[in-house]
N, C-alpha and C positions, 0 to 999 in steps of 0.2 A: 385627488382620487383615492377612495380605501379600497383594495380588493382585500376579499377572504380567502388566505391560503389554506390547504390539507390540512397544515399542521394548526389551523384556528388562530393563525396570528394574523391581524391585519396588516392592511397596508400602511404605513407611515408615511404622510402628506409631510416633506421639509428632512424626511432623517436621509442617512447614508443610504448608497443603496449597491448591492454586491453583487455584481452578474458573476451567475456559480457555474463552470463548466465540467462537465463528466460526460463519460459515454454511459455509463451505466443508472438508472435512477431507481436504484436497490442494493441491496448490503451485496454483492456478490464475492470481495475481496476486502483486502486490507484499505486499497486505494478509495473506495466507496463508501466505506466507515469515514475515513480521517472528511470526505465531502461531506457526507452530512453530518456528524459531528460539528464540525467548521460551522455549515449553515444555521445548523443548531445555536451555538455557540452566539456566532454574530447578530442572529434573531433574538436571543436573550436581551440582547445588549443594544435593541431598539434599534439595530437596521434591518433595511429590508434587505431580500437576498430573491433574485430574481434565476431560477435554475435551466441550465440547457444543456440537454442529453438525446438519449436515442431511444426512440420505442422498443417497447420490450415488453413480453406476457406480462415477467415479473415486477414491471415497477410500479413504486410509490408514486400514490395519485401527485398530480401537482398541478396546479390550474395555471400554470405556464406550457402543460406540454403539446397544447397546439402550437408552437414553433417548433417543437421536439423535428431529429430527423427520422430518417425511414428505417428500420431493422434493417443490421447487417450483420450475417451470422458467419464464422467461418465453420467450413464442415458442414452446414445444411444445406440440404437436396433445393436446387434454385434449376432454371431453367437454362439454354443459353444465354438467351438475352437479355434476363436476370444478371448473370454471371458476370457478364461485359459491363453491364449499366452499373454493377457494384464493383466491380474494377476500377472504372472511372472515378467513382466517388472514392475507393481507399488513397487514391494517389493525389484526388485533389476534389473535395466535394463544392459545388458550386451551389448544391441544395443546402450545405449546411451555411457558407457565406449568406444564400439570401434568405432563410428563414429566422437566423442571425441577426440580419439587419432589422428584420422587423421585430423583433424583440427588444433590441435596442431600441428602436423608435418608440415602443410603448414604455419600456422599462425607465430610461435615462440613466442607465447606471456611472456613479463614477470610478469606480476601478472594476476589473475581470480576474478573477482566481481561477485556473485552469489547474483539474489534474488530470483523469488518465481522457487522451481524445485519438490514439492512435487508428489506422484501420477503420476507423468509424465516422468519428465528427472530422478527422483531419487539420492535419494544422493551416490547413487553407482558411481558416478563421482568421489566423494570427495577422495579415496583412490588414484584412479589414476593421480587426479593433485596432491597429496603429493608424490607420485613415481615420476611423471615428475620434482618436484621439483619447482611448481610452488606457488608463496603467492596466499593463498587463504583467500579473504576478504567475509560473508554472511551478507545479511544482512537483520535483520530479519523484515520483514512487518508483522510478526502474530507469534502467539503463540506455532507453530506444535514444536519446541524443547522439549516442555513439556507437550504437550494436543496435544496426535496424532489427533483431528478434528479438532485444529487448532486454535479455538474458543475458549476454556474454555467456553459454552455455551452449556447445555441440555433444552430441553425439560420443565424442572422448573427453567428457569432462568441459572445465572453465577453458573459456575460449577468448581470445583478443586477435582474432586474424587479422581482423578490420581495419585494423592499425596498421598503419595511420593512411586515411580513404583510400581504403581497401575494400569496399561496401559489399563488392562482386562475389566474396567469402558467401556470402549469407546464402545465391544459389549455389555454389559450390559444393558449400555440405546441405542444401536442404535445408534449413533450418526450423522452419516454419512448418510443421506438422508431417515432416519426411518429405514433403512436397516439391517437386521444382516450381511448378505452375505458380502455387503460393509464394513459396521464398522470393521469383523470379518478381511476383506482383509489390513485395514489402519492398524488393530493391529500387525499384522505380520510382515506388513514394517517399523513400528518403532519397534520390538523384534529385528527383524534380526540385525538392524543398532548402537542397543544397544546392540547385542553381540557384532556386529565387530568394536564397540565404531567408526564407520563414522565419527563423526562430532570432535574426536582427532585432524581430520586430516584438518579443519579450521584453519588458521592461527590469525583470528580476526573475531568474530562478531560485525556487527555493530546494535547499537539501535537505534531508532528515536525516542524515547523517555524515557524517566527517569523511570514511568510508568513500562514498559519493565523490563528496565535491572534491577530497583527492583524485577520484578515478577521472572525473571529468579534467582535472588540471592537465592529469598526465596525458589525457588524451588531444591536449591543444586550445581547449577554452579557458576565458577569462577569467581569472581569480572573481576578479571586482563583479561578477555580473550573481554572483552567489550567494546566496544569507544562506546559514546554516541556522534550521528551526526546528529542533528535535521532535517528534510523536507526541503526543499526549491521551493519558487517560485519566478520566474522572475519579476519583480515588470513593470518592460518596458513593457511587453507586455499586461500589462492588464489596461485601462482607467479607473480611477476609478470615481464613482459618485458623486457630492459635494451638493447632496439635498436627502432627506428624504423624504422614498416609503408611501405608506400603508400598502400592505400587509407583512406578514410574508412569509419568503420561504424556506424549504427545499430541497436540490439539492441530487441525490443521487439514489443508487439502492433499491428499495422498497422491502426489506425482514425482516424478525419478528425483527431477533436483531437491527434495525437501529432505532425501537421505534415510527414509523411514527403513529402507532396508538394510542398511548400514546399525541402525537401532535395533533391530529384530536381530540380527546376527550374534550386535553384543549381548542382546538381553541373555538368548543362547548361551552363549561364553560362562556368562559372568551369574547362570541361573537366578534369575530376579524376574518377575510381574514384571510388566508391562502394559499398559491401557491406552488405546489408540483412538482417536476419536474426530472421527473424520470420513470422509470419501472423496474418491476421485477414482484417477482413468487404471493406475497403478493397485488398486485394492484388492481385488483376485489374484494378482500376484504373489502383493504380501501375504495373504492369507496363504498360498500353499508355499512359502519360504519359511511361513514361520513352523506349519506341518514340519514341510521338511527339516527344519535346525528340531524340533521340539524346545523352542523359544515356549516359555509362557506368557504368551499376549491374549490378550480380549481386544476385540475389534467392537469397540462401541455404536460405530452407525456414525450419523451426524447430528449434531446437539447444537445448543444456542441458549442467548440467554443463561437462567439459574441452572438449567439442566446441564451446561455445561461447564458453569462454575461450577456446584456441586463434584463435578468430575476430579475437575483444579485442582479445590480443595482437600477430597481424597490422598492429593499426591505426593509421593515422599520429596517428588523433585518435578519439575516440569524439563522434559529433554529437546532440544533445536539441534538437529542432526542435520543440517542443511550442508548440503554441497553445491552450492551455488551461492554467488552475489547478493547475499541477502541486504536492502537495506537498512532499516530498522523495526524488527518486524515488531508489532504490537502484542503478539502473543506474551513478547517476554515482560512487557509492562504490566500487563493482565496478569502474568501471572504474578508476577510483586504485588499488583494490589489485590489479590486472593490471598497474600500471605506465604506463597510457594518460592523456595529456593529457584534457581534455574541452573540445568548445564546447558550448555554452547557452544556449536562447533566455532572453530576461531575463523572463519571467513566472512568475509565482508562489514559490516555494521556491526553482529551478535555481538565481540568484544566489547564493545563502549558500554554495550549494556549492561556488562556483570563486573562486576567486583571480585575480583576473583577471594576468597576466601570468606568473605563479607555476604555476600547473594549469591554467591555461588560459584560454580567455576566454568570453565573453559576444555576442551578436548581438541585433539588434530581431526576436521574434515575427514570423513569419509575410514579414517580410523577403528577397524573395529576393536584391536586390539587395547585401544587406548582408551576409548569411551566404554571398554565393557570393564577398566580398570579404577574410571569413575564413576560405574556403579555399583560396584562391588564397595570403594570408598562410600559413598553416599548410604549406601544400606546400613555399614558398621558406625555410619556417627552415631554419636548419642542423638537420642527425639530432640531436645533443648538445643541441642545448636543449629537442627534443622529449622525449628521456629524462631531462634533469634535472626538466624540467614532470611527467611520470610520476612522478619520485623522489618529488618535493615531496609532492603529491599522496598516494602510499603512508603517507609518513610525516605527516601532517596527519590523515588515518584511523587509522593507530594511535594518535596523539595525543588525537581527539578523538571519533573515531567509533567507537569499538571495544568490545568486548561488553563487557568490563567497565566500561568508560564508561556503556555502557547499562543494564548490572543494576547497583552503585551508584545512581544517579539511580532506577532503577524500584522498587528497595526500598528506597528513603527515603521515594518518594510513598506505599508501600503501609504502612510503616510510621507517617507521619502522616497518614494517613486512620484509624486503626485498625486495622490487617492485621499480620499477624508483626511483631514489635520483633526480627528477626534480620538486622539489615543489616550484620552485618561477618563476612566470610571470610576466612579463611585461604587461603593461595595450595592447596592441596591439595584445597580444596572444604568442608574442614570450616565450620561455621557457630560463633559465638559470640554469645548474646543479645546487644541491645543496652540 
């Protein structure tokens, strides 16, 4: 069989072949990139990759997505009976099981990589690739194994109610967009999934950060069922800058956990630029906080692509003001291979990533006093050690962070689990069993 994919790669009659799971089949987050990145990646490298996700205005064509399932929006205006039919399916979708199936049957994949399938595809999947008999690798970009909002994040801050099956926290406080109706719907879909123990039937989780698969330790799961496989970014595609910005810049979606308020306060404090670049639910806000401190920010809009490296590269520093469970956000890797130092609040992941006096440094969460005292530090360095901190940084990512870093480690998981025994390449892309 050859089919011709969107992206002009055929079909491979005898190669590997990767069934790709996502709710999303668009850049809309972090978790989205690392999926197609991955498929990218493995498609290079002469397997096929077979995609299954959720209809949606925005996605990239893919001539797999008649299996796709039905749009499921939270917050959009639906009917009753809408509302019930898509209740059913967040808890346990049976549309996604059998459209599933039949993808398999034309696909024959031999392993499954899943990343984000919350609320949407449902991990009412996962039984049926442990029936088909397929390795199934997850791999976790956020917290929902143990914090059905996903977050560890209420209303006062980092939250661990849940602890230990505590689930009932999540209507409690609302969790889920102030909602009970909501929260009360997310709690039902992790009960159900913890009666019928779903995620048994994982073959491997993966973590991107250490972060992570401690937090999951302490919350009662298996060491043994975890590979730790760091993020990766392409270092080739990104130019990186060999001179020292002014401003400071934030890149990113603007919502409470990301802490951008918390940045605007110090910028205030510590009088320094600031350049923000981004949107979300949060953005009208910052803009009349920053009014009010007389913070000097520019609110850039949202950018992509060179227009947003170019921003990057502008930057004295790149700043992660996050106050929440960050895992390992790729912003900070981007900006290493743009050349930009980073600061970084010290919660969750952002630590592993910096060096601290090397690539940059680190600040207390949610601190304004402390991060307005690392910018004020970062403004008096000399330009030259801000560009050797960027060097470093670059080369620390191709060292350690880089696609082939990340496809070695992800086909050795997938190879012991069961999935392709083809983990060794040649620099050309050709594959040689293992």
């Amino acid at each position: 069989m050859v089919m011709t994919l969107s992206s002009n790669i055929a079909w491979r009659a005898g190669a590997p072949t990767l069934l790709s799971i996502n709710n999303y089949h668009y850049r809309r987050g972090g978790a989205d990139v690392v999926f197609f990145e991955q498929n990218r990646m493995l498609q290079e490298l002469n397997w096929n990759v077979a995609s299954f996700s959720m209809h949606h205005p925005e996605n990239i064509d893919s001539s797999w997505s008649k299996y796709f399932v039905d749009e499921i929006e939270f917050g959009h205006e639906y009917s009753v009976w809408q509302k019930l039919v898509q209740a059913q399916k967040v808890i346990y979708s049976f549309e996604a099981r059998r459209k599933l199936n039949s993808l398999i049957n034309d696909a024959n994949p031999q392993v499954a990589h899943i990343h984000n399938i919350y609320h949407h595809i449902s991990p009412s999947i996962l039984g049926l690739l442990k029936k088909r008999g397929i390795p199934t690798v997850l791999t976790l970009h956020d917290l929902k194994l143990a914090c059905p909002a996903y977050k560890m994040l209420a209303h006062d801050g980092i939250c661990e109610r849940c602890k230990p099956k505590k689930t009932f926290n999540v209507i409690v406080n609302k969790c889920i967009k102030g909602s009970v109706p909501l929260s009360a719907l997310v709690y039902l879909e992790s009960l159900v999934h913890q009666i019928l123990r779903s995620y048994n039937n994982v073959s491997r989780f993966i973590v991107p950060s250490r972060f992570y698969l401690e937090k999951m330790v302490e919350w009662g799961w298996d060491r043994s069922r975890f590979s730790y496989i760091p993020n990766f970014v392409d270092c080739e595609q990104y130019q990186p800058s060999h001179m020292a910005g002014k401003p400071f810049v934030f890149f990113g979606r603007l919502s409470h956990e990301k802490g951008v308020h918390t940045l605007i306060k110090a910028a205030a404090m510590a009088n320094v630029p600031v350049h923000i670049a981004g949107t979300g639910p949060e953005e009208q806000a910052l803009k009349e906080l920053a009014v009010q401190t007389g913070a000097n920010v520019s609110f850039m809009g949202y950018h992509t692509g060179e227009d947003l490296y170019n921003i990057v590269r502008n930057a004295r520093a790149v700043v992660l003001p996050s106050e929440w469970y960050e895992n390992a956000p790729i912003s900070v890797m981007e900006a290493y291979a743009l050349g930009r130092p980073v600061l970084g609040a010290n919660i969750g992941g952002i630590p592993e990533l910096i060096r601290i006096g090397e690539t940059g440094d680190v600040f207390i969460s949610g601190s304004v006093e402390d991060l307005a005292s690392k910018l004020v530090q970062y403004t008096n360095l000399p330009d030259d050690d801000l560009v050797e901190m960027g060097r470093q940084g670059r080369a620390w990512i191709k060292s350690e962070f880089s696609a082939s870093k990340y496809r070695d480690r992800l086909l050795e998981v997938y190879a012991d689990i069961g999935g392709p025994a083809t983990a060794r390449y040649s620099e050309d892309g050709s594959h040689t069993p293992a």
